[in-house]
Each structure stands twice: as structure tokens, then as C-alpha cells.
Phi, psi and omega in degrees: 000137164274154186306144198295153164268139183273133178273145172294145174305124165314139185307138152256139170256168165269095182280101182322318204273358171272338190256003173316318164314296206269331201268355179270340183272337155276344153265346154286337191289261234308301177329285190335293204284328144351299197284332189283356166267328163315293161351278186301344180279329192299301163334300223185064200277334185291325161303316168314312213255346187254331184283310183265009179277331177271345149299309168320269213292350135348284215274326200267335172272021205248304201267339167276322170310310184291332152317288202324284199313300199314304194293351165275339158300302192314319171308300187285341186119335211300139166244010193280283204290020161303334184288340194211053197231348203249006164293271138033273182300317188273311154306296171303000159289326241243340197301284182343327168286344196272345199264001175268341186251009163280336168325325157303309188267014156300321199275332173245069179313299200311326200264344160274286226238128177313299177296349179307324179245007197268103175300153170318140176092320212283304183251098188310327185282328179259013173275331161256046182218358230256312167329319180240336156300034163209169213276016182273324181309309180291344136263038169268299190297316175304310150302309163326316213284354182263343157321294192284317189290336180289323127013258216288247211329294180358269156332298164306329189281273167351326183258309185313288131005295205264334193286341180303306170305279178275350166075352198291139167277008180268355178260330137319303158291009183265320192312318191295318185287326173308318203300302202285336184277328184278026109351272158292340125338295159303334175269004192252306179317323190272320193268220248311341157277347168281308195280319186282339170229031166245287209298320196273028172302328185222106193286352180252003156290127173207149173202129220269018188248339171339275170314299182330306180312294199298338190275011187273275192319311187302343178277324162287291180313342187281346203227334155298305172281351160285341165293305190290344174291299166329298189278278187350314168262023192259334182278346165266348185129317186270169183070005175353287168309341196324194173189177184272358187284348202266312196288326197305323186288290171344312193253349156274358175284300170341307169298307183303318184292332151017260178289313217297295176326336182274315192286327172289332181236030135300318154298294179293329152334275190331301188303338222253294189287333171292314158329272169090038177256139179302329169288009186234005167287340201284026155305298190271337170257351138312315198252355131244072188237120218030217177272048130295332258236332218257301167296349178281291200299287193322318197284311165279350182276326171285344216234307170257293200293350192222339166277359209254321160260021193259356168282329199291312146330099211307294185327295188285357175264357171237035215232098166297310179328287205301308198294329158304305181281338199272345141301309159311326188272020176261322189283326181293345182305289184325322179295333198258335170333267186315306187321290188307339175267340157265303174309307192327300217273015177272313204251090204270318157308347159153169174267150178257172168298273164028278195317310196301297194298297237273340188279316198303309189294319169288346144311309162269338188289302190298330185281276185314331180253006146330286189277314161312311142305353181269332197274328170330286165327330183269297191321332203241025181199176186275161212282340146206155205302133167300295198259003193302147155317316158290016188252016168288312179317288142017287155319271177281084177260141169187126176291000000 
């Protein structure tokens, strides 16, 4: 006899009006934290400008990694994460949003990056860097790099979306084509808003490992929170089919992305201190500098040394509970990542009380109108594709 055929799962919608609590306490947290970085600009504009640019890219490496995951469901092919593809989907729509809260940090170039205003002749070193180093290009790039990726999600959100409606298999191969193309799209996009706005905080530091690093963390992290997005609404009711074979893939992407972080930035360790040339030590001899020095070490230790074997474990990738916390601590890593890769150079002797709060208001302003638009957004299309081809595969998944 042949095996009974698995029937596709019932449409879920997200019902907004049971989340009405949440989505007003997540648009006051964002007003609330807005208005108190405005404050702090008023206050303390050098302090505003390191603070919400470390906040910022925090939020913009969250949402370009899950662009990153989507277009590699598409590139490959994948059918397991069709059930939770549409979460995803529902983040990158969010890019766009990202280019009203990069504008601050337009109003202080000067006050972030030393070369911005360092006349020609003053600095030898950024005088041969000026070809890429000046301000009509970096805003040409800043716009492609919010163009193109708001583009590519769009698009992806869109075909998906609309394929809920009409089922046409041709909104796949379109998907499939957006995904390879949006790929190197994203790797050119992710390594170079890292270098014009992380690497060039101190324009005489440079390291060709730079992008890699930043696309390791934002791609973990990114996928730490598509675990914890998932469960949230499975613990509400949705998502029903997930299964533990879907956390179990999920948390071995984790693991991996893991070790590549560990592995990258070991390389760029290594390279930096044998190499021993001073523009590229002073990275690493700033942030072990004073109780920098405390966060640095906790940052490889937290991040690698502590998540990596309790991942290694079949049992905790199949543990929503478990596979949860170990997500959260992976997104606070990311938070202390960046935190470490910005404040030193505001703050070269060590981090203040100061640094935290001033991080905290622009940190939640943005997470709150962030997060107010990600449940909009869960509102307005079914909770995973309804008609994709792929989602019976999906449905009976086992690793």
C-alpha cells in the first residue's frame, strides 16, 4: 500500500487585534527611546553620534542577515525552511526603514569619522585613500548600499506573497533567480557599509578580513532571531507544523555560523599580531585597553568558548526552550560585538556608565518601531507560504 498523502496545513493569519498590548508597548518603547537619544544629542552630541551608529548597525546587521538567509533559501533551492521562510520575509521588509534611521547619522559624519573634514596634505595616509575616501562617493554608496538591498527584499517579499494568492510556479524560478543574484549583492553591500562605517572610524586601520567578520556575526545573529521569532509565534498558536526536525537545521546553522565566526576572527587575529604593523595593531591594542580589555576577552569567550559546545549537542538543537536561550546569548554577543567595535574610539581608555545609557535609548527606540512594524507587517500575509511547491517537502521534513 502507498503511504496516505500529507494534506497542506491550514492558512494562518496573525491576528493583530490579540497583540494590540504589544504592538502599543513596542511603539512607546520606540517614541520613549527616540525621544531620550534626541535628549542625549542635545546633551552630548559626540557621545549621540557613537552611540546611536552602534545601535543602528546592530539593528541593520539583524535585517541584512535574514535578507542573506532568504536569498540562500532561494539560491539552493531549500524545502525544509519553507514553513518559516516567511518570517524572514517579514524582517527584510523592515530594510527600508532602516534609511530614515540612518539620517542621524548623516548629520554627524564629522563628528564620527576624523577624515571627513581633514583637509588634503594634512594626512598622508588618508591622502592616498581619498579616491575612496570622500564625501560625494560615500554618498553614492550609502545610497546603492539602502537601494539595492531594499530592491532584492522587496521583490522576494512580493513574489512570495502574491504566489500566496495565484500559486503560479513561475514566482519561484523568479525567487530562485532574485536569491543568486541577491547574494553577491549583499556580500558587496554587508563588506563595505562595514568598511565606510565601522572600519573607517579610524581611516588608518585596515584589515581585508573586515567584511567577512562583520558578515559572520550579522548572519548568526540573524538566524538567532529567526529561531526566537519562530518560537514566539508557535508558543501563540502558529506555526503548528514546525516540527523539532525544522530547530534541529535551524540550530545547526547556528552552530556553524558559530565556529566561521571564531574561525574569522582568529584569522584576523593571528594575521594582525604576526604582521605586528602598527595601523593594523592599533585595533586590538585599543580594546585591550583598560576595562576594554574585560569586554574583549568575555566577547571571545561568550560568543565561541561557551556557545559552541552546548550547540554541539543533538538534544539542545532540539529543545525549543534550550535552543532559545542559547539564541538569546548569541544576539547579546552581537550587541557586545559591535558595542566593542565602536564605542572604543569615542571612548579610547576605557568604557563609562555613560557609553551604556546613551546606547540603551537609541537601542530600544529603534527595536520598538522596528518590532511595531515587523507585527504589522505579520499581519498582513499568512504566517507561512500557503502555495509554494515546496511546502509538502517542508512539511514532512526529518534530518
Amino acid at each position: 500500500m502507498s503511504a496516505p498523502r500529507l494534506a497542506a496545513p491550514a492558512v494562518e493569519k496573525f491576528d493583530l487585534s490579540k497583540a494590540a498590548s504589544l504592538r502599543n508597548l513596542l511603539l512607546i518603547a520606540g517614541v520613549v527611546g527616540i525621544i531620550g537619544a534626541l535628549i542625549g544629542w542635545v546633551v552630548d552630541a559626540r557621545q549621540f553620534a557613537f552611540s546611536w551608529l552602534f545601535a543602528f548597525q546592530f539593528w541593520y546587521s539583524l535585517c541584512v542577515g535574514c535578507l542573506f538567509w532568504t536569498c540562500l533559501h532561494h539560491a539552493t533551492d531549500s524545502e525544509w525552511s519553507v514553513l518559516v521562510r516567511r518570517q524572514l520575509e517579514n524582517v527584510i521588509a523592515l530594510i527600508p526603514l532602516l534609511i530614515a534611521f540612518f539620517l542621524p547619522i548623516l548629520f554627524n559624519l564629522d563628528v564620527l569619522y576624523r577624515w571627513w573634514n581633514t583637509e588634503p596634505g594634512a594626512d598622508a595616509l588618508l591622502d592616498a585613500k581619498r579616491g575612496y575616501l570622500n564625501h560625494g562617493f560615500f554618498y553614492v554608496r550609502v545610497i546603492a548600499y539602502f537601494g539595492l538591498l531594499s530592491l532584492v527584499g522587496w521583490m522576494l517579499r512580493s513574489h512570495s506573497v502574491e504566489q500566496d494568492v495565484d500559486g503560479a510556479a513561475r514566482r519561484t524560478v523568479a525567487m530562485r533567480k532574485l536569491g543568486v543574484v541577491g547574494i553577491p549583492i549583499i556580500a558587496v553591500c554587508l563588506t563595505f557599509s562595514a568598511v565606510d562605517w565601522l572600519m573607517a572610524l579610524d581611516h588608518h586601520w585596515f584589515s581585508t578580513m573586515w567584511g567577512v567578520y562583520n558578515f559572520g556575526g550579522a548572519v548568526g545573529a540573524a538566524m538567532a532571531a529567526w529561531i526566537l521569532i519562530v518560537s514566539a509565534l508557535r508558543e501563540r498558536g502558529y506555526l503548528k507544523p514546525v516540527t523539532m526536525e525544522h530547530y534541529h537545521i535551524m540550530g545547526k546553522f547556528l552552530l556553524a555560523f558559530t565556529i566561521f565566526w571564531a574561525y574569522i576572527g582568529f584569522s584576523q587575529y593571528m594575521l594582525i599580531w604576526y604582521a605586528n604593523i602598527p595601523e593594523e595593531t592599533i585595533y586590538f591594542r585599543l580594546r585591550n585597553t583598560g576595562n576594554w580589555y574585560y569586554l574583549s576577552t568575555l566577547l571571545t569567550v561568550g560568543r565561541f568558548f561557551l556557545p559552541f559546545p552546548i550547540l554541539l549537542t543533538q538534544w539542545v538543537k532540539k529543545v525549543p526552550d534550550k535552543l532559545n536561550a542559547v539564541s538569546w546569548w548569541v544576539i547579546g554577543m552581537q550587541l557586545l560585538d559591535i558595542f566593542v567595535m565602536v564605542i572604543p574610539v569615542k571612548s579610547t581608555l576605557g568604557f563609562t556608565f555613560m557609553d551604556v545609557v546613551f546606547s540603551i535609548f537609541p537601542l530600544v527606540g529603534m527595536g520598538g518601531i522596528l518590532g511595531w512594524m515587523f507585527l504589522n507587517n505579520l499581519g498582513k500575509s499568512a504566517t507561512f507560504p500557503t502555495r509554494d511547491p515546496r511546502l509538502l517537502a517542508s512539511l514532512k521534513l526529518t534530518n
